[in-house]
N, C-alpha and C positions, 0 to 999 in steps of 0.2 A: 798258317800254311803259306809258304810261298810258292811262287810261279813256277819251278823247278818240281814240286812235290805235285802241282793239280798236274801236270805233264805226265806225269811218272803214273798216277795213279790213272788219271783218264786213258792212257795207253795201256793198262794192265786189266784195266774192264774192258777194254774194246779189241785191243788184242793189234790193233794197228802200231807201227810202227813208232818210237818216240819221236824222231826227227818230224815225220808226217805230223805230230799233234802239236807237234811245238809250232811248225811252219801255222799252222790253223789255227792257233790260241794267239799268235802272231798277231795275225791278220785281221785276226775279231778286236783286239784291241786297238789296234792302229784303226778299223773300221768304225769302231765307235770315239775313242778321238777327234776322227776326222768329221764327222758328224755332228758331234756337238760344234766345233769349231766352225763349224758351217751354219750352226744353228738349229740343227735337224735334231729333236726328241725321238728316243728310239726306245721302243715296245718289247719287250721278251714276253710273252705271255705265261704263266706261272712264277714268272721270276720277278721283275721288276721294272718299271721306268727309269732312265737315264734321261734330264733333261738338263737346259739352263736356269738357272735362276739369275733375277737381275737383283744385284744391290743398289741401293742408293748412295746420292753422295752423302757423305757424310762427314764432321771434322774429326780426327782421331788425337787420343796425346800421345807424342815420345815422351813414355818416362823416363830415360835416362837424362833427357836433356830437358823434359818438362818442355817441348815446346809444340804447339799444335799443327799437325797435319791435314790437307783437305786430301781425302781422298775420293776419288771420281766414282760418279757410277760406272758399276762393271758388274761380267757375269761371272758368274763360279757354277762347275757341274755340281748338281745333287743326283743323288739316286731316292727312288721311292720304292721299296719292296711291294710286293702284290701282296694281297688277304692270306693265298695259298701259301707263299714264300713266311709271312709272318707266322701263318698257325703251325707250320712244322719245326719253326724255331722255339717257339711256346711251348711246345709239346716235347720237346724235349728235355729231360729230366736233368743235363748233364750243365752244370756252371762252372765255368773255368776263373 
């Protein structure tokens, strides 16, 4: 599902305008963006955590050139779904 389709569809449950959900679907992402980029772990309750994770340094290889890389400790966002958010994807009969 892309970003265009959750728009379409959360406007057609809510009955609000599409411009309006798009400007709001917007906002929550650039809001969580800017968040973690700031360092701030953020809470959806039923849904999931958005936090950072810190890598380590580590040396990596280029395989094409076979030659070895150090790359630095850095964060990367993870998400962690909640208990609720796992058991209704379980419970779902449907595999794609």
């Amino acid at each position: 599902m892309r970003k265009a389709e959750i728009i379409a569809s959360v406007s057609s449950q809510t009955g609000v305008d599409r411009a309006d959900v798009q400007e709001v679907i917007e906002a929550t992402l650039i809001t969580i963006k800017e968040s973690l980029k700031n360092g701030e772990n953020i809470y959806i309750r039923g849904f999931g955590t958005f936090s950072n994770k810190k890598r380590a340094k580590k040396i990596a290889r280029n395989i094409s050139t076979n030659t070895a890389i150090i790359l630095d400790a850095h964060y990367v966002p993870s998400f962690k779904p909640s208990k609720i958010f796992i058991e209704s994807v379980k419970s779902n009969n449907k595999v794609t």
